[in-house]
C-alpha positions as CSV (number, residue, x, y, z in Angstrom):
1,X,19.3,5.9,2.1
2,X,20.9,4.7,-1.0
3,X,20.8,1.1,0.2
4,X,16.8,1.5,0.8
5,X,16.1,2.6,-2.4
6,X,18.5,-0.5,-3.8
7,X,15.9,-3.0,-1.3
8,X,12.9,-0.8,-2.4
9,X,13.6,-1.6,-6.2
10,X,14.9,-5.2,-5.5
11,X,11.6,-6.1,-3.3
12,X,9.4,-4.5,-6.4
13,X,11.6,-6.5,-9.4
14,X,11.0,-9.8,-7.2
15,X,7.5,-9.2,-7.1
16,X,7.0,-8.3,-10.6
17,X,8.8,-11.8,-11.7
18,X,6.8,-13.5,-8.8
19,X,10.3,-14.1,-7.0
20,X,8.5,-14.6,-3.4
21,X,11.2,-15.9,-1.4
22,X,13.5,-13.0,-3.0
23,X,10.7,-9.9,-2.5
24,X,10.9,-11.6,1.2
25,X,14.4,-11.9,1.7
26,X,14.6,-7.8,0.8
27,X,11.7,-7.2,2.7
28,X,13.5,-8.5,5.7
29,X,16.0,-6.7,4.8
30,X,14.4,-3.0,4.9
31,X,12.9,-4.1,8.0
32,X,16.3,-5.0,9.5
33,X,17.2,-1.2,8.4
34,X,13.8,0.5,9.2
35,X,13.2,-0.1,13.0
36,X,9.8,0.5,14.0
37,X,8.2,-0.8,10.9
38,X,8.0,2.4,8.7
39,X,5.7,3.5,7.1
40,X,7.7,2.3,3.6
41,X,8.1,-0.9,5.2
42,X,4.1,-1.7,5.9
43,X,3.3,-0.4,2.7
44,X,5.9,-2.7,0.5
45,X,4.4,-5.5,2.6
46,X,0.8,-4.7,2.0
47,X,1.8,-4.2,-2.1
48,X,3.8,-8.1,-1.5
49,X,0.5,-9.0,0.3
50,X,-1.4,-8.0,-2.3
51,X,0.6,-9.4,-5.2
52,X,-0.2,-13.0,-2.9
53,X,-3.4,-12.6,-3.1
54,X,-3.2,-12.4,1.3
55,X,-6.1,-9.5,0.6
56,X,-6.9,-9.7,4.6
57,X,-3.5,-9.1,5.1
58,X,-2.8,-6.7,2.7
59,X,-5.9,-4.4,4.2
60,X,-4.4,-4.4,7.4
61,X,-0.9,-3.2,6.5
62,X,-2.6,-0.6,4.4
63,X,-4.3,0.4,7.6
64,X,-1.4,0.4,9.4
65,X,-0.1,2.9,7.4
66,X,-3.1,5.0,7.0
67,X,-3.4,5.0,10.9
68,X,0.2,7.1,11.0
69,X,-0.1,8.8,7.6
70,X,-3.8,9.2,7.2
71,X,-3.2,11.0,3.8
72,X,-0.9,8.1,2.1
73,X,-1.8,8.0,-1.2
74,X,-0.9,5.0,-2.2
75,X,-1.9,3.3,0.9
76,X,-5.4,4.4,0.5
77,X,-5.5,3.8,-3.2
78,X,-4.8,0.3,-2.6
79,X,-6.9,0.0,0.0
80,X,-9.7,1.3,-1.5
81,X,-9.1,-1.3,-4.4
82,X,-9.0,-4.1,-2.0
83,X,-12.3,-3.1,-0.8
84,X,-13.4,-2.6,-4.2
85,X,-12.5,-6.1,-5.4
86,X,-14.8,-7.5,-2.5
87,X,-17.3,-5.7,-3.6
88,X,-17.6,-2.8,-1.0
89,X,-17.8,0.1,-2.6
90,X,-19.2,2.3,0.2
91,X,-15.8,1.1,2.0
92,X,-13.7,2.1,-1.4
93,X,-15.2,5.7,-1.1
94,X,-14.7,6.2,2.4
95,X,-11.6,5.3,2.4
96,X,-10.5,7.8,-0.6
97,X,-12.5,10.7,1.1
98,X,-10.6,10.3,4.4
99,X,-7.3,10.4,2.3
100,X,-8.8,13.0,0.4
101,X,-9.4,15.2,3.7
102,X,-5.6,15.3,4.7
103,X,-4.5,15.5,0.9
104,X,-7.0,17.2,-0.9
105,X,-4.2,18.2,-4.1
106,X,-3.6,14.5,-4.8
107,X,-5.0,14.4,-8.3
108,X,-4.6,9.8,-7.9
109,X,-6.8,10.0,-5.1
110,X,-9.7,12.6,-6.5
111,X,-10.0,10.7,-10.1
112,X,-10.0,7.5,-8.0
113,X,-12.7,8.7,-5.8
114,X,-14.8,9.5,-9.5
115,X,-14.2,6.8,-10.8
116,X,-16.3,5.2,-8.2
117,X,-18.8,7.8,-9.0
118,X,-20.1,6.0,-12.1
């Protein structure tokens, strides 16, 4: 578990510096050590996708996670952003609400849900 957390942070400094080839290097590394492509996994390469500007493909490893772990936070707030960015609010909300519905205490989720409110 140690080592994953040592990828986990190496994969988020390399994207952070805009170190592509490094962030996929330590993403293939996780993957190497997460068989079944993880929940972790999806996500890290939906937030690399994302950082790419690969939106399509960012959306459907956010969905990928959200189809196993329908209440993933950060999955779903990302997600909801994506949709946001293209303009489809509606898709933002609904989104949020389903996270919402299998974890109503997350307080990221609620104000993000608000914040489309306005």
């Amino acid at each position: 578990m140690a080592e994953l957390r040592r990828l986990h942070r190496r994969v988020l400094r390399a994207v952070a510096a805009e170190q592509w080839e490094r962030a996929e290097l330590a993403l293939a590394h996780i993957d190497d050590q997460l068989p079944g492509r993880r929940s972790l996994h999806t996500r890290l390469v939906g937030w690399y996708q994302l950082k790419r500007g690969r939106d399509q493909r960012a959306k459907r490893q956010f969905q990928q996670v959200l189809a196993t772990r329908p209440g993933d936070e950060n999955a779903a707030l990302n997600l909801a952003y994506l949709h946001q960015r293209a303009d489809r609010r509606d898709a933002a909300r609904e989104v949020l609400e389903q996270a919402l519905e299998h974890n109503p205490a997350s307080d990221a989720l609620a104000g993000a849900r608000q914040r489309l409110r306005r």
